[in-house]
MDAnalysis code that builds the backbone (N, CA, C; Angstrom):
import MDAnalysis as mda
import numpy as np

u = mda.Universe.empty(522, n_residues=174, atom_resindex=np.repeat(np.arange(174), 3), trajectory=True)
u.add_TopologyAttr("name", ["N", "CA", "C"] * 174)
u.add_TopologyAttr("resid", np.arange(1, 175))
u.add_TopologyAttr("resname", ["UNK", "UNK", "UNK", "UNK", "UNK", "UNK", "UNK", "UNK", "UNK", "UNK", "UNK", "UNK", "UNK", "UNK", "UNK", "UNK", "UNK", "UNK", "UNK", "UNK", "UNK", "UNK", "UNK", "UNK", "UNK", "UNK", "UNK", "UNK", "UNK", "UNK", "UNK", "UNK", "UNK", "UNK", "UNK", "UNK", "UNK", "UNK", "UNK", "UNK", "UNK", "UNK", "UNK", "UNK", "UNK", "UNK", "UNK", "UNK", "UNK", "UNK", "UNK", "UNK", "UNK", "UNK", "UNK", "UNK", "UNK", "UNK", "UNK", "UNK", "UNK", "UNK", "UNK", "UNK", "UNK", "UNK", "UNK", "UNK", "UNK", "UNK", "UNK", "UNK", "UNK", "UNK", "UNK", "UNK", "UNK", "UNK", "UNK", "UNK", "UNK", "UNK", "UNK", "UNK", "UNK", "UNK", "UNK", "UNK", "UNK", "UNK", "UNK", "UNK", "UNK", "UNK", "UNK", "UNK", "UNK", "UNK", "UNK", "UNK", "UNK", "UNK", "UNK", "UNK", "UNK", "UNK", "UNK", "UNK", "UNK", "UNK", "UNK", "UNK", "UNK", "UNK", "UNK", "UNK", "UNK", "UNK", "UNK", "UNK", "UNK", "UNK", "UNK", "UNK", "UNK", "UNK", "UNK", "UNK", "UNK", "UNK", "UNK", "UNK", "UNK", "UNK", "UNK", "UNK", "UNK", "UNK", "UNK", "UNK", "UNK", "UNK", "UNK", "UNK", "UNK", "UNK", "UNK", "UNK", "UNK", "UNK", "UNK", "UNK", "UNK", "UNK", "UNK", "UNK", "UNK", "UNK", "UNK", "UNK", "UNK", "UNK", "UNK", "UNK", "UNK", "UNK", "UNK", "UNK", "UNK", "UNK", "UNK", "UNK", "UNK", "UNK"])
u.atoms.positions = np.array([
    [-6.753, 70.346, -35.894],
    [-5.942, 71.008, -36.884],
    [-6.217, 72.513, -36.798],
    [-5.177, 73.424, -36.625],
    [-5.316, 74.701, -36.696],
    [-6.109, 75.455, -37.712],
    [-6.283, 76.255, -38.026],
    [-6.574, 77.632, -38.953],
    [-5.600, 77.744, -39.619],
    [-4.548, 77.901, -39.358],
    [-3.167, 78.326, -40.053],
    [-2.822, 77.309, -41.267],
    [-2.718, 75.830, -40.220],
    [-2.301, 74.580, -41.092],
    [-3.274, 74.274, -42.505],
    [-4.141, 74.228, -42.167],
    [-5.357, 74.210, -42.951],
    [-4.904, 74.977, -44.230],
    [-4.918, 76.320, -44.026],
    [-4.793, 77.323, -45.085],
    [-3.784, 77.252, -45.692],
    [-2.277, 76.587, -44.861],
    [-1.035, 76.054, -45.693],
    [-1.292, 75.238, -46.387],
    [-1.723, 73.991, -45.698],
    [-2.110, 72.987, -46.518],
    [-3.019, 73.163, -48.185],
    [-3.817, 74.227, -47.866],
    [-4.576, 74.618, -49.238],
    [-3.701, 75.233, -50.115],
    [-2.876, 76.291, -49.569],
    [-1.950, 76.522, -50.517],
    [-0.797, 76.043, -51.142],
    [-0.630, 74.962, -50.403],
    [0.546, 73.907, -51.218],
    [-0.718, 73.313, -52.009],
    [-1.876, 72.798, -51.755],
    [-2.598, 72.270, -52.812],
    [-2.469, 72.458, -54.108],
    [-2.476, 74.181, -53.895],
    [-3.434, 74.295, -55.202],
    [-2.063, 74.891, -56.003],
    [-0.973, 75.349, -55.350],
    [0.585, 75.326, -55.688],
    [1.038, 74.114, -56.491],
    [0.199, 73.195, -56.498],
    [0.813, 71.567, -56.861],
    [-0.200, 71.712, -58.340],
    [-1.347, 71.616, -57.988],
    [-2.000, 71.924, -58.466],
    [-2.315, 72.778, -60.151],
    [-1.592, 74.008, -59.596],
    [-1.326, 74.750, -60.941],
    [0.298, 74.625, -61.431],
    [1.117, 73.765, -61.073],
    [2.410, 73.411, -61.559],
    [2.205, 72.160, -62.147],
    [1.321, 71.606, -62.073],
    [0.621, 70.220, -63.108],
    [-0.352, 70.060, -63.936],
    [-0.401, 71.272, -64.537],
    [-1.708, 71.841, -65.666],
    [-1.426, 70.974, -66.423],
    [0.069, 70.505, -66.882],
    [-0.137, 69.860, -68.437],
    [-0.242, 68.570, -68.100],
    [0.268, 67.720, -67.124],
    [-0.912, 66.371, -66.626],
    [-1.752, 66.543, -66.690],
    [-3.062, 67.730, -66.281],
    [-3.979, 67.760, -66.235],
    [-4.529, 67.901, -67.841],
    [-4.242, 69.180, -68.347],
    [-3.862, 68.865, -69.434],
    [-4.582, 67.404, -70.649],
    [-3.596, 66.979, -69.983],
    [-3.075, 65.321, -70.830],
    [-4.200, 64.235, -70.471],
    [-4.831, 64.905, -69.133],
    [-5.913, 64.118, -68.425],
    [-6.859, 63.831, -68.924],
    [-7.421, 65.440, -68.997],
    [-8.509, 65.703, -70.040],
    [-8.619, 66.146, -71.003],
    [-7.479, 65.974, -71.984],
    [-7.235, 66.193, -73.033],
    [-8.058, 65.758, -74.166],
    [-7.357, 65.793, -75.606],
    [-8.729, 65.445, -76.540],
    [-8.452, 64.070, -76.805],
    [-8.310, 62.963, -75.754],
    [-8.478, 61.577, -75.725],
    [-10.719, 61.491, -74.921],
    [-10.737, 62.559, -74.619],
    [-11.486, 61.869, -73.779],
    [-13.204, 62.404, -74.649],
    [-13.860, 62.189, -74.771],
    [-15.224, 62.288, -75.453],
    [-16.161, 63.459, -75.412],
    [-16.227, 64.151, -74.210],
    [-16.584, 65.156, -74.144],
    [-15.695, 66.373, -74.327],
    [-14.731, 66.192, -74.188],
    [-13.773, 67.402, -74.903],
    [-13.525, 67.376, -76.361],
    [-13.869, 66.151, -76.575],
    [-13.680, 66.402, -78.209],
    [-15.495, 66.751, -78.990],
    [-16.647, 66.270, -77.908],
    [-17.516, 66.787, -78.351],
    [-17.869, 68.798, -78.366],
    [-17.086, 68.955, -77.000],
    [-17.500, 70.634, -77.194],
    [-16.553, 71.260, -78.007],
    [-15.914, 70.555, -78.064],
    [-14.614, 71.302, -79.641],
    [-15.365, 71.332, -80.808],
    [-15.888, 70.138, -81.513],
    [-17.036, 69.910, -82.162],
    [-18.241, 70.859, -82.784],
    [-19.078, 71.460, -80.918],
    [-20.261, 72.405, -81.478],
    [-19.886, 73.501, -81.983],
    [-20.786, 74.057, -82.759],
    [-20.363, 75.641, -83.016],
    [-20.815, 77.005, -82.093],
    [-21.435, 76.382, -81.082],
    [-21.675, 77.672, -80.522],
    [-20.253, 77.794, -79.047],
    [-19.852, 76.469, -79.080],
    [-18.849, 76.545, -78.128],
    [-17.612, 77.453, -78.456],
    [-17.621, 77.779, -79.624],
    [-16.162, 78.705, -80.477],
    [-16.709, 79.928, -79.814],
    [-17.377, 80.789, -79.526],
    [-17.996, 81.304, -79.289],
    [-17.504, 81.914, -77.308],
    [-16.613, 83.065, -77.158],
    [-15.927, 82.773, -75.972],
    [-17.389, 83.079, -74.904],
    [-17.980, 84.146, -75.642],
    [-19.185, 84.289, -74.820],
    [-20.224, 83.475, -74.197],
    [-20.560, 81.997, -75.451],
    [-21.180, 81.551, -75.039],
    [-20.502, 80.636, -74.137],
    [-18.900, 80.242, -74.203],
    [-18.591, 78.993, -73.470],
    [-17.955, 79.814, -72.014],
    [-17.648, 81.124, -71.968],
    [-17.722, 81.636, -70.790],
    [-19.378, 81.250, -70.066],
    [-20.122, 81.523, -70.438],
    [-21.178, 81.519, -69.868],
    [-21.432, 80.342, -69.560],
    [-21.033, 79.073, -70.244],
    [-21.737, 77.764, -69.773],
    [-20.086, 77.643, -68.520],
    [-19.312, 77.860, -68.285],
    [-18.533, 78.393, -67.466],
    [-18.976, 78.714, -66.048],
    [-19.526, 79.973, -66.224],
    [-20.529, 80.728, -65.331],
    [-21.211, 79.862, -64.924],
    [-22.064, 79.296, -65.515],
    [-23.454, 78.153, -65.198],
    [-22.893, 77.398, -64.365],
    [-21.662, 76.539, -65.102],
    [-20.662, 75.274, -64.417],
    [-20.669, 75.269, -62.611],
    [-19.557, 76.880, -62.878],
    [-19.545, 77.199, -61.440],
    [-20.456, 77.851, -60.268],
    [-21.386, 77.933, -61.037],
    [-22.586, 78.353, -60.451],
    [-23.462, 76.957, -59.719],
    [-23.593, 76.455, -60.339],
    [-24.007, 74.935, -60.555],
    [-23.466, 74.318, -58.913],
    [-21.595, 73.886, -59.537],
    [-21.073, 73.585, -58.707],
    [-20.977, 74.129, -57.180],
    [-21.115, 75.634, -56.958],
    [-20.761, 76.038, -55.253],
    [-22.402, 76.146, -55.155],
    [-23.552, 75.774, -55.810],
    [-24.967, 75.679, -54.929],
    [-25.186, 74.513, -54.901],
    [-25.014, 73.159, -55.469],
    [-24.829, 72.038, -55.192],
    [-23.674, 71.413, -53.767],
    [-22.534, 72.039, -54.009],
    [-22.018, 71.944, -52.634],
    [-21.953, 72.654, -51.456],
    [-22.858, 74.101, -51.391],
    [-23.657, 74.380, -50.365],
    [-24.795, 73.505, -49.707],
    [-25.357, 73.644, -51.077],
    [-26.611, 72.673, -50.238],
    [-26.417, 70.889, -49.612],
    [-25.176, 70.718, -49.826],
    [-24.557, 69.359, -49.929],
    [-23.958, 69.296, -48.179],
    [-23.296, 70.403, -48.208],
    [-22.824, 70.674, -46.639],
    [-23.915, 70.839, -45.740],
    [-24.800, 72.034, -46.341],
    [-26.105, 72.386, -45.148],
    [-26.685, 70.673, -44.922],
    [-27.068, 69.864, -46.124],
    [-27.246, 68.527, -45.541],
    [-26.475, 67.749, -44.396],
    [-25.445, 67.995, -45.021],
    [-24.577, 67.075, -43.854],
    [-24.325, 67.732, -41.951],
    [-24.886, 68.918, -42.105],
    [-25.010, 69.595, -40.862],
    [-26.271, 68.710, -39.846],
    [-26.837, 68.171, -40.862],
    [-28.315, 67.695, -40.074],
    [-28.101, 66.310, -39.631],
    [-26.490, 65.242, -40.299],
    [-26.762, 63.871, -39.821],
    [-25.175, 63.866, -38.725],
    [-24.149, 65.128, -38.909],
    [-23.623, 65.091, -37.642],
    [-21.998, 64.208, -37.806],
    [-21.978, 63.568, -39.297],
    [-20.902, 62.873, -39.488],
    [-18.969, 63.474, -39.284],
    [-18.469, 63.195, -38.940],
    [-17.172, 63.838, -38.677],
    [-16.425, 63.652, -39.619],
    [-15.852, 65.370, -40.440],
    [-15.138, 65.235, -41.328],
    [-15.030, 64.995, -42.400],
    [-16.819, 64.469, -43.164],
    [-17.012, 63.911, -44.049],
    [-17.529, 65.727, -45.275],
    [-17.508, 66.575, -44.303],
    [-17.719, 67.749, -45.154],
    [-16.108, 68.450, -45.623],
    [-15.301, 68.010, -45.082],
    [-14.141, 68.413, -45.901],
    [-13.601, 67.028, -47.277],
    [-14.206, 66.184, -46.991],
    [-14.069, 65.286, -47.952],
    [-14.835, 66.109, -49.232],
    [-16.209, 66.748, -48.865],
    [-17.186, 66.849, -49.620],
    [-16.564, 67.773, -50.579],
    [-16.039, 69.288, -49.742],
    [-15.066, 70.074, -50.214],
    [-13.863, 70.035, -51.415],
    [-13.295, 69.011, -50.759],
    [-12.191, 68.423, -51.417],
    [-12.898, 68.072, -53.092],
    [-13.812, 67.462, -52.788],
    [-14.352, 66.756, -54.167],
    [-15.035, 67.748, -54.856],
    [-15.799, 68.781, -54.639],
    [-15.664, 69.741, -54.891],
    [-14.791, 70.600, -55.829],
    [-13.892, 70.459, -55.410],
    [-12.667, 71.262, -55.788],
    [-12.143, 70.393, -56.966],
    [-11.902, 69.719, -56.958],
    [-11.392, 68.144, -57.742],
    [-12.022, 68.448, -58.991],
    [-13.597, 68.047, -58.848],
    [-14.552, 67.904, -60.450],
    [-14.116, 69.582, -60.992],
    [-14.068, 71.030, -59.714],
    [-14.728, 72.172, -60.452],
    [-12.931, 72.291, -61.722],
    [-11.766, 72.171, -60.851],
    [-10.473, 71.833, -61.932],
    [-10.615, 71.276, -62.766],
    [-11.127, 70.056, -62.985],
    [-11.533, 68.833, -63.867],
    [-11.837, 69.747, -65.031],
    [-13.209, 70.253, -64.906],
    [-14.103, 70.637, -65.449],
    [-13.380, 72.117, -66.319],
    [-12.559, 72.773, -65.374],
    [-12.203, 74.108, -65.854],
    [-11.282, 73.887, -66.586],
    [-9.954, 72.816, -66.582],
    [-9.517, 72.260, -67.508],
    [-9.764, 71.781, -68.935],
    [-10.917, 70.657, -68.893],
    [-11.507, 70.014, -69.487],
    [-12.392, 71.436, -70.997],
    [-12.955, 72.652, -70.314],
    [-13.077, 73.771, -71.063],
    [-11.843, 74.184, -72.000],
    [-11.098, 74.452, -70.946],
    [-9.690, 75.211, -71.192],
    [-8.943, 74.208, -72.733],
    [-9.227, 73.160, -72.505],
    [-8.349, 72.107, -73.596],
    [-9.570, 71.995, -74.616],
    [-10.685, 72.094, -74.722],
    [-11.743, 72.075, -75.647],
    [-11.996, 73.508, -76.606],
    [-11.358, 74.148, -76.071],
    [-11.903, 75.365, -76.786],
    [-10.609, 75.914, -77.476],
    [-10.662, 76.185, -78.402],
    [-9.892, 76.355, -79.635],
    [-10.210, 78.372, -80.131],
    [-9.201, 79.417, -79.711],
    [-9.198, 80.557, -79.950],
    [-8.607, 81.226, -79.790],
    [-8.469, 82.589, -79.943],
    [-7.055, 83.732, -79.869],
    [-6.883, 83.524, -78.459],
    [-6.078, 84.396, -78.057],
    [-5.523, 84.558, -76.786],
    [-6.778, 85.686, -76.392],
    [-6.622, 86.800, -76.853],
    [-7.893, 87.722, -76.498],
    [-9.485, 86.825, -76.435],
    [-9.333, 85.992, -77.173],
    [-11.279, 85.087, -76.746],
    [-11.473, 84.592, -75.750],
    [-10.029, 83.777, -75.390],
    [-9.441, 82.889, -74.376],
    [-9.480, 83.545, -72.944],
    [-8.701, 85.031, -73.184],
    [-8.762, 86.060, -72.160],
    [-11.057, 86.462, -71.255],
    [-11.627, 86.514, -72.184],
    [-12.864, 86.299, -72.366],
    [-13.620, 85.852, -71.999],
    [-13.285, 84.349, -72.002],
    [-13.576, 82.991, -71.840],
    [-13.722, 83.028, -70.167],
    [-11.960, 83.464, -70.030],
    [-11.701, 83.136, -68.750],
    [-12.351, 83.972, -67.722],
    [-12.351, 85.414, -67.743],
    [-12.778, 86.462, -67.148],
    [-14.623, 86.219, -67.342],
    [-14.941, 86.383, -68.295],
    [-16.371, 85.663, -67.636],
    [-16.700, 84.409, -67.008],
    [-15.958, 83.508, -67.199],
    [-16.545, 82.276, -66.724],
    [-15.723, 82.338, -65.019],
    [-14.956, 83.086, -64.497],
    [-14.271, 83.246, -63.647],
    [-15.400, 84.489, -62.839],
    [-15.755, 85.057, -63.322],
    [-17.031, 86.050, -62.707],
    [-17.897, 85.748, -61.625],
    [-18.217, 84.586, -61.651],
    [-18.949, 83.920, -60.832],
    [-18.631, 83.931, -59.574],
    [-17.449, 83.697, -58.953],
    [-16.726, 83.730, -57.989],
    [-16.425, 84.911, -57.963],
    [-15.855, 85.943, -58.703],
    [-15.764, 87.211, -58.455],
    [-16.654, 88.034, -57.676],
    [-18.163, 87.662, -58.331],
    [-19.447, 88.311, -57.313],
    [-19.788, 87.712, -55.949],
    [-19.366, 86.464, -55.989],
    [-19.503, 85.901, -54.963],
    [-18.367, 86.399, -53.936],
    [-17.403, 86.844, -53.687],
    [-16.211, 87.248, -53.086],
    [-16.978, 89.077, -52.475],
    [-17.275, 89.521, -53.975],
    [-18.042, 91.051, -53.471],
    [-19.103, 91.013, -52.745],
    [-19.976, 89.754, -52.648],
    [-21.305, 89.751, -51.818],
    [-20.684, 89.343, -50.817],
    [-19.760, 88.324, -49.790],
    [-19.218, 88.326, -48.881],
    [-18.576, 89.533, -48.403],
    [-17.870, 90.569, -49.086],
    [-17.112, 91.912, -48.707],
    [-18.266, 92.532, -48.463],
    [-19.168, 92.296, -49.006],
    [-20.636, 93.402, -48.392],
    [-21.242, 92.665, -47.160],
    [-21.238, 91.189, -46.879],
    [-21.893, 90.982, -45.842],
    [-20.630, 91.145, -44.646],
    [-19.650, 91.468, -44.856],
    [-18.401, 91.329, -44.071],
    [-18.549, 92.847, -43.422],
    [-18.300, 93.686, -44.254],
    [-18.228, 95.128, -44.080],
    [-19.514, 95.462, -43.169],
    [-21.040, 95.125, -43.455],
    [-22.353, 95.210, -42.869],
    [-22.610, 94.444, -41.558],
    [-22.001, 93.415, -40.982],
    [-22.128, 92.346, -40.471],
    [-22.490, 93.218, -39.265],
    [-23.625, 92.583, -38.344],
    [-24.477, 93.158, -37.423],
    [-24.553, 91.882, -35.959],
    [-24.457, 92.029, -35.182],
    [-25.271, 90.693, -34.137],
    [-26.542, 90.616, -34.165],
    [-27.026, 89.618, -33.965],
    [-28.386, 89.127, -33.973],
    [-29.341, 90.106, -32.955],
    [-28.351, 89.932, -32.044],
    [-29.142, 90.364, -30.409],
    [-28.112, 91.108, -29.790],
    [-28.444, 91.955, -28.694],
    [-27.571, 92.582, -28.363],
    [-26.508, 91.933, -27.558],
    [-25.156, 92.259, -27.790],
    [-24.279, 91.268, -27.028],
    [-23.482, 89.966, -27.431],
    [-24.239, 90.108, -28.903],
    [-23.676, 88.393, -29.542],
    [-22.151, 88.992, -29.845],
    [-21.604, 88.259, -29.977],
    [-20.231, 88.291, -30.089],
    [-19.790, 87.616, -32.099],
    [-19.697, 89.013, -32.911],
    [-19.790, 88.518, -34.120],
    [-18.662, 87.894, -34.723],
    [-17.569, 87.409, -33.811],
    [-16.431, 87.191, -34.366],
    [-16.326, 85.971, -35.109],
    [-16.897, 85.205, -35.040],
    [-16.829, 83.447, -35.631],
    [-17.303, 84.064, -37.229],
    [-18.477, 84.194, -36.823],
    [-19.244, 85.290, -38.031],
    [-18.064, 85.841, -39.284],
    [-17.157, 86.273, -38.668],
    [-16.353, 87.698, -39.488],
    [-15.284, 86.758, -40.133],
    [-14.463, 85.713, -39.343],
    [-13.960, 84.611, -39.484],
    [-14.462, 83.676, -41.041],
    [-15.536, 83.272, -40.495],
    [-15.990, 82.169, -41.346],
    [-16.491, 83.430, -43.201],
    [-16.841, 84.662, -42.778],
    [-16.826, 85.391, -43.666],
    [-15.298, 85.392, -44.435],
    [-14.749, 85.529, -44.156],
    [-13.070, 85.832, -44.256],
    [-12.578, 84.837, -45.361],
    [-12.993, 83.148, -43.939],
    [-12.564, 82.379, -45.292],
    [-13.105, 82.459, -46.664],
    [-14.492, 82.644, -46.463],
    [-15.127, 82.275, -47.694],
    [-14.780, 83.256, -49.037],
    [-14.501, 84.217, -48.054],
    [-13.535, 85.544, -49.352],
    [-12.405, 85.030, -50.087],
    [-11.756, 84.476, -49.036],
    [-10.032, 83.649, -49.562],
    [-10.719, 82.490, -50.250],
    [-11.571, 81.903, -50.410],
    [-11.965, 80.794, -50.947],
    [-12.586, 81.178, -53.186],
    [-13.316, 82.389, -52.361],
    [-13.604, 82.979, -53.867],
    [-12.615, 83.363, -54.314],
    [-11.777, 84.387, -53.955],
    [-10.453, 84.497, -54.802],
    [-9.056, 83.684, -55.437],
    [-9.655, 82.536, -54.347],
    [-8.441, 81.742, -55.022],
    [-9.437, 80.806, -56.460],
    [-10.446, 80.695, -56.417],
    [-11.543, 79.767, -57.229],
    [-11.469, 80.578, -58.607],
    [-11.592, 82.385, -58.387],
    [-11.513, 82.728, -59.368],
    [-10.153, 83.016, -60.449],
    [-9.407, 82.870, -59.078],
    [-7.577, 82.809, -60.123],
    [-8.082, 81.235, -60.494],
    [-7.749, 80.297, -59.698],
    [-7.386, 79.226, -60.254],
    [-8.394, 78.960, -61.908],
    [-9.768, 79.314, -61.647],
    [-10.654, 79.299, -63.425],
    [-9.862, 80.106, -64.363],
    [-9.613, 81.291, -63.678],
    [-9.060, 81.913, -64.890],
    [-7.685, 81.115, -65.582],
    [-6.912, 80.607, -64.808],
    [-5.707, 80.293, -65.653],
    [-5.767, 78.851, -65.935],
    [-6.938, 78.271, -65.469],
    [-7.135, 76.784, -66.027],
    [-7.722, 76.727, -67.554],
    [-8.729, 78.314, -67.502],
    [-9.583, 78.489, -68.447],
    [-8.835, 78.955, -69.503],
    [-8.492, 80.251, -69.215],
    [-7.559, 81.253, -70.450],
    [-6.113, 81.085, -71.003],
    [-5.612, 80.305, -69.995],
    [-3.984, 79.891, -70.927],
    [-4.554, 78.347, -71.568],
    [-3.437, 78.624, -72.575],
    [-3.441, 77.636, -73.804],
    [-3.500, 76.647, -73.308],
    [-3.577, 75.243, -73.595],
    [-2.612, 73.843, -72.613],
    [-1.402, 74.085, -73.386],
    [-0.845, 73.281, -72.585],
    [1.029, 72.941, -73.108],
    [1.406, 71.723, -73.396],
])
């Protein structure tokens, strides 16, 4: 599978994806137990604090599935790290949803909410633009292009992670 296809394919994903918020929505809506428990606490009203457990979330989530891939580098299986990816992606929506329908506030808290808990990925996108911009060969002669590449994606990967939190997080459900 190409480079190209790949990256289409992600963007019809996540195109599908954010045109089915209110299934999602409806998914994890306040039928389900833990959304009706963080509606519940009082420190969750709170955009600061539930941005931040936000932050944590996705923090959580891309060092758990780093270290999840670097594992799977060591037993050699085919293909089973874009599965890993995929699922990945799956719970971190779930989850950013699942916020987004629990939390009850203005549009400006909401705005808040989203932009910090969306931060996470934001820095992560600027520490790749710094290792991108700096990027050096090992030895003389290495050829850094795979390097600059695999940097690249991971930029397009933070920016789309941090749109998609923000508008899972900060618009209302419908």
């Amino acid at each position: 599978m190409s480079l190209s296809l790949i990256f289409l394919l992600g963007v019809v994903i996540i195109f599908f994806l954010l045109t089915r918020r209110k299934q999602m929505y409806q998914t994890a809506g306040f039928n389900n137990r833990l959304t009706k428990w963080m509606a519940s606490q009082k420190w969750f009203r709170s955009p600061w604090l539930s941005g931040g457990l936000v932050f944590l979330m996705n923090a959580l989530y891309f060092g758990l599935t780093i270290l999840i891939l670097y594992l799977l580098m060591l037993i050699h299986i085919p293909y089973i790290h874009l599965i890993v990816m995929l699922s990945a992606v799956i719970v971190s929506i779930l989850s950013w949803v699942t916020v987004g329908s629990s939390y009850e506030g203005t549009k400006r808290s909401r705005y808040k909410l989203g932009t910090l808990g969306s931060s996470f990925y934001l820095i992560m996108f600027l520490i790749f633009l710094y290792m991108y911009i700096n990027i050096e060969p090992s030895y003389p002669g290495e050829d850094t292009f795979m390097a600059a590449i695999g940097l690249i994606m991971a930029m397009i990967v933070t920016v789309v992670a941090t749109i998609i939190c923000f508008v899972c997080v900060s618009f209302r459900r419908e």
